[in-house]
C-alpha positions in Angstrom: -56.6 -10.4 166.9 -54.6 -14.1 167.2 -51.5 -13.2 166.0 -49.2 -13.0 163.0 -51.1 -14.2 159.9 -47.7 -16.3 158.7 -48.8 -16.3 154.8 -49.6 -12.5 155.0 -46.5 -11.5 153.0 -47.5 -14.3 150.3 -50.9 -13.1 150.4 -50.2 -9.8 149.9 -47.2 -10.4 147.1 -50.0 -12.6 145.3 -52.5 -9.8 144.6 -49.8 -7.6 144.3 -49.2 -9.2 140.9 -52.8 -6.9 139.9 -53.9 -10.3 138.5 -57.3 -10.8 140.4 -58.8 -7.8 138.2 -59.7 -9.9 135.7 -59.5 -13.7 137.0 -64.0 -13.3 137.2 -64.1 -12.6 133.9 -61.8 -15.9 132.2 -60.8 -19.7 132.8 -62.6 -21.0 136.0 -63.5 -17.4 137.1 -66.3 -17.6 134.9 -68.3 -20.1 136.6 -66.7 -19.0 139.9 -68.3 -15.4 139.5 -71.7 -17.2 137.6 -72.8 -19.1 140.7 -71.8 -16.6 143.4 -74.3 -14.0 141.3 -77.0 -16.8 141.5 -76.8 -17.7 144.9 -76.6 -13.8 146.0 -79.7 -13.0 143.7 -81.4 -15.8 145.9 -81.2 -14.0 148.9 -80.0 -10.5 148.9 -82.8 -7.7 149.2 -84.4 -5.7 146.3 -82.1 -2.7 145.6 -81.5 -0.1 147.0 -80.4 -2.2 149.8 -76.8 -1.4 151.5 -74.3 -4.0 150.9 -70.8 -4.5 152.5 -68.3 -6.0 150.1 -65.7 -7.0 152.5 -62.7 -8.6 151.2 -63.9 -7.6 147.4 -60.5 -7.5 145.6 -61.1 -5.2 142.8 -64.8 -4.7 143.3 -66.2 -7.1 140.4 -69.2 -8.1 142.9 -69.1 -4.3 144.1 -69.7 -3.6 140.7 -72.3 -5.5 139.5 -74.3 -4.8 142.4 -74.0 -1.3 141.8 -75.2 -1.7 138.2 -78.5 -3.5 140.2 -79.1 -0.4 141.9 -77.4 -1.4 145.5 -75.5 1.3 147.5 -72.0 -0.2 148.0 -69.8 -0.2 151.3 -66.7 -1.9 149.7 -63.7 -2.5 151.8 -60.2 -5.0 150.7 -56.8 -4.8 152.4 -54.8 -4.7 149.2 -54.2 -1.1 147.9 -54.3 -1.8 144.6 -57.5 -3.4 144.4 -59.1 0.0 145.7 -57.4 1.8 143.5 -58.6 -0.6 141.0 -62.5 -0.3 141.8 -62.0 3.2 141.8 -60.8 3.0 138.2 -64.0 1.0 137.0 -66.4 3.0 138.9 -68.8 5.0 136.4 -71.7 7.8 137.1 -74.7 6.6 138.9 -72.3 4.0 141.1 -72.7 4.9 144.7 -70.2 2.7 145.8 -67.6 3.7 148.6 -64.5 2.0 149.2 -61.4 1.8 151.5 -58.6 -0.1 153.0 -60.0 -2.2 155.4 -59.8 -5.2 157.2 -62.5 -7.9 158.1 -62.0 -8.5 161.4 -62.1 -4.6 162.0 -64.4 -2.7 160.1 -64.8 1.0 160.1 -68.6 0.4 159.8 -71.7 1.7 162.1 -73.6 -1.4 164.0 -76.6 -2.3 162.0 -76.1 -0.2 159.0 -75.8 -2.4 156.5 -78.4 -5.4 154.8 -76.0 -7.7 153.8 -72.4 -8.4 154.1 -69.7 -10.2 151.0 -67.4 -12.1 152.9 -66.2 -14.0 149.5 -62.0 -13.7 150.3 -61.5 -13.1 154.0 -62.4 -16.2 155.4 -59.6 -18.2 153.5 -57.2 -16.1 153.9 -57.4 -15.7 157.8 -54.8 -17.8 159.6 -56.4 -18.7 162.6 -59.8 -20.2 163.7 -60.7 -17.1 166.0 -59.9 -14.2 163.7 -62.3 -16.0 161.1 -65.3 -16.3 164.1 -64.0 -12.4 164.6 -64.5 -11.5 161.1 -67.9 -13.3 160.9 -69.2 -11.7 164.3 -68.2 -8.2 162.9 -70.1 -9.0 159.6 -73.0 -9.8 162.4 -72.2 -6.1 164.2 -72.5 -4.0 160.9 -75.6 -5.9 160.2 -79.0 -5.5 160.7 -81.5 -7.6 162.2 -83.0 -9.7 159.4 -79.6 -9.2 157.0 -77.9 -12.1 155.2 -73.9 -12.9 155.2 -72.5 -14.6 152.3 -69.1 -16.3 153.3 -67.4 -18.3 151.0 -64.6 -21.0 151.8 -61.8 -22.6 149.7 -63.0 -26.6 150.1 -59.9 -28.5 151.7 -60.0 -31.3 149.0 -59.4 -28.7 146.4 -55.7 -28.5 146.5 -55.7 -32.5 145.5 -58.4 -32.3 143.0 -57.5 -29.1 141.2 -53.2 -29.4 141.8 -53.1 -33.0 141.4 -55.9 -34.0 139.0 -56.3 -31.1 136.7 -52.8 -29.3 137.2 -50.6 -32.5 137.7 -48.4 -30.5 140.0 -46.7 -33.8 140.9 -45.2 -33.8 137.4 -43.0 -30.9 138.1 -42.4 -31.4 141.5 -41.4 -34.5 143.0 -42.7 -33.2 147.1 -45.9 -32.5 145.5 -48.2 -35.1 146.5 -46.6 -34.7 150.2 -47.6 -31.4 150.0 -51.3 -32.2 149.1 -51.1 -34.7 152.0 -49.8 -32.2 154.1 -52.4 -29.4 153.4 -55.3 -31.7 153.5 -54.1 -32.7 157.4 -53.4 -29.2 158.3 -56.2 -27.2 156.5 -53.8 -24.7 155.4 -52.2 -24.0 152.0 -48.9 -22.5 152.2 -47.4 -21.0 149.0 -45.3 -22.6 146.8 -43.2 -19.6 145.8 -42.9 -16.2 147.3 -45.7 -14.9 145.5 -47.8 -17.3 145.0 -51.4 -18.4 146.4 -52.2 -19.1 149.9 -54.6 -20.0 151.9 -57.2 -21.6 154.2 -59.2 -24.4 153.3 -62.6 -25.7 154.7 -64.8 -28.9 155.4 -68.2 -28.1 155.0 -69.0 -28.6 158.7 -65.8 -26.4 159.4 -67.9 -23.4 157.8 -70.7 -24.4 159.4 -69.3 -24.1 163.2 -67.5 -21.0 162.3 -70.9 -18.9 161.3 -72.6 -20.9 164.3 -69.2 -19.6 166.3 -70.2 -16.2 165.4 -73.4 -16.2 166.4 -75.3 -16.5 162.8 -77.9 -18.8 161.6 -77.0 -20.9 158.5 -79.3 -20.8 156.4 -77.9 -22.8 153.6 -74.5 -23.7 152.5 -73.7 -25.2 149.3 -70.8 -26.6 146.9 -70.5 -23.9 144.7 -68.8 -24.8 141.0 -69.4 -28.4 141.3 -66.9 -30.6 140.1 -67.2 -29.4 137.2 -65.1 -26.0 138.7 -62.0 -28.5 138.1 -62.4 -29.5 134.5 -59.0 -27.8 132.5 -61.8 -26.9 130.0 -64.5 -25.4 132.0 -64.3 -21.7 131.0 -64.5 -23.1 126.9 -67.8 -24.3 128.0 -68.9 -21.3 129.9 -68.9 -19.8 126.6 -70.9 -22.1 124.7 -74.7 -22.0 125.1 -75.3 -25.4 125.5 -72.5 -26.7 127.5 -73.1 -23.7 129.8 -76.5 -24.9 130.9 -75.3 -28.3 131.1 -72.2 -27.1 133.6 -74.9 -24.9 135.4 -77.6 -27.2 135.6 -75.2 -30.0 137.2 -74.1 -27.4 140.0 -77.2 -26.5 141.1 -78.0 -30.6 141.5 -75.5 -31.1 143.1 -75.0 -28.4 145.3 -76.4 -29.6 148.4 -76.1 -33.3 147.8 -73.2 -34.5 151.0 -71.5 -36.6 149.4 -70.1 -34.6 146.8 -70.9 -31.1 148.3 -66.8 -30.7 148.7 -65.9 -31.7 145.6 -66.1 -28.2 144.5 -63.5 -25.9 144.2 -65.6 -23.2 146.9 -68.4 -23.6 149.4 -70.6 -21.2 150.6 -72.3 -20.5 153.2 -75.6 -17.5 153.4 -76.3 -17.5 157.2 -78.6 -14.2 159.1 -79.0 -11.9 161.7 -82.1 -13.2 163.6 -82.0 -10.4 166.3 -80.4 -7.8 167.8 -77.2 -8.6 169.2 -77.7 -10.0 173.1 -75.0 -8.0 174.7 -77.2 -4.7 173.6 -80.1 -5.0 175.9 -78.1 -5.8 178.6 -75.8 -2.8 178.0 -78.7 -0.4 178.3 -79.8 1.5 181.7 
């Protein structure tokens, strides 16, 4: 691995607070969680296909999987969010999860049909731990599997703190600090515990499957801007403005000029083939 990861106490204080258990399920999470299910019912296998949840926080994709019928590897680095899954896990789950870490998994090569890669990637520090992460979703993979990995778009710190937040209003270094993060690509917390991460162009996500070894096979602006609007989870729970909120994500999704105004990307890339260094490793 790189190095120090210097946001990892941050990161860790931030879920500490036990708060992601239920972020899906309100607010922006709704439409967050809505898409991701969409685009992973687009290209995931029919269950009972093996999926690793890597990075899944408290298991809320883990769980709905399960529910599908899919045998669940899930893995997160926090403590409590295992101990959280294992708290919502019913009869008839087979789900299996553990401490774990992305760029290290305690997974057999080719044992798995897909790989959930919706946390890690933004909260790696450094370019070559992410391609690390990515290449050991490739490992655990089988030929023919998909990876979905999603990013935190860099122009979302301006467009969700400035426009819909109006951090500037309570802090005067605010809009330095948007300037700041959009040069850098990194967002460094605010307070001790609060959020930090990585944030991507879409051609940053791009290389970094390439990196790994992956074929993209589509990447798209996930929310929309409508994943910034103060109001958005109000209208995730009326019929018609849902479908109108919906409808103007999946427009939009792939259109490049506004395919970063969205609070998330991602990226569904595969496995074409056995991994090269195999064959040569063989007598």
């Amino acid at each position: 691995m790189t190095g120090i990861d210097p946001h990892a106490e941050a990161m860790r204080a931030y879920y500490g607070r036990g708060e992601e258990q239920t972020r899906l399920e309100q607010g922006h999470g709704l439409l967050e969680f809505e898409r991701t299910i969409e685009i992973l019912s687009r290209h995931l296998p029919d269950p009972p296909a093996r999926v690793a949840d890597v990075g899944g926080g408290p298991g809320r994709y883990a769980l709905w999987l399960a529910e599908r019928g899919y045998e669940i590897e899930h893995r997160d680095l926090i403590g409590l969010h295992v101990e959280q899954l294992k708290g919502s896990l019913k009869d008839g789950h087979r789900v299996n999860t553990a401490v774990g870490d992305a760029r290290a998994l305690t997974l057999p090569d080719e044992s798995v049909d897909g790989v959930l890669l919706l946390g890690p990637l933004y909260h790696i520090a450094h370019h070559q731990d992410r391609v690390t992460a990515l290449r050991e979703a490739r490992r655990i993979l089988t030929p023919g599997g998909v990876v979905f990995a999603a990013a935190i778009s860099r122009w979302a710190v301006r467009l969700d703190g400035s426009l819909r937040l109006r951090g500037y209003r309570d802090d005067p270094a605010f809009e330095r600090f948007v300037t700041e993060s959009e040069r850098s690509g990194s967002l460094p917390p605010i307070k001790m515990d609060g959020f930090t991460a990585v944030t991507h162009r879409p051609d940053d996500l791009a290389a970094e499957i390439m990196d790994a070894g992956l074929r993209l096979a589509d990447l798209v602006g996930l929310e929309g801007p409508a994943g910034f609007f103060p109001d958005v989870g109000e209208r995730m729970c009326d019929d018609e403005d849902r479908r109108a909120v919906l409808d103007s994500a999946r427009a939009l999704e792939r259109i490049p000029e506004v395919i970063g105004a969205s609070p998330h990307l991602l990226a569904v890339a595969t496995r074409d083939s056995p991994d090269p260094g195999a064959a040569a490793a063989q007598p």
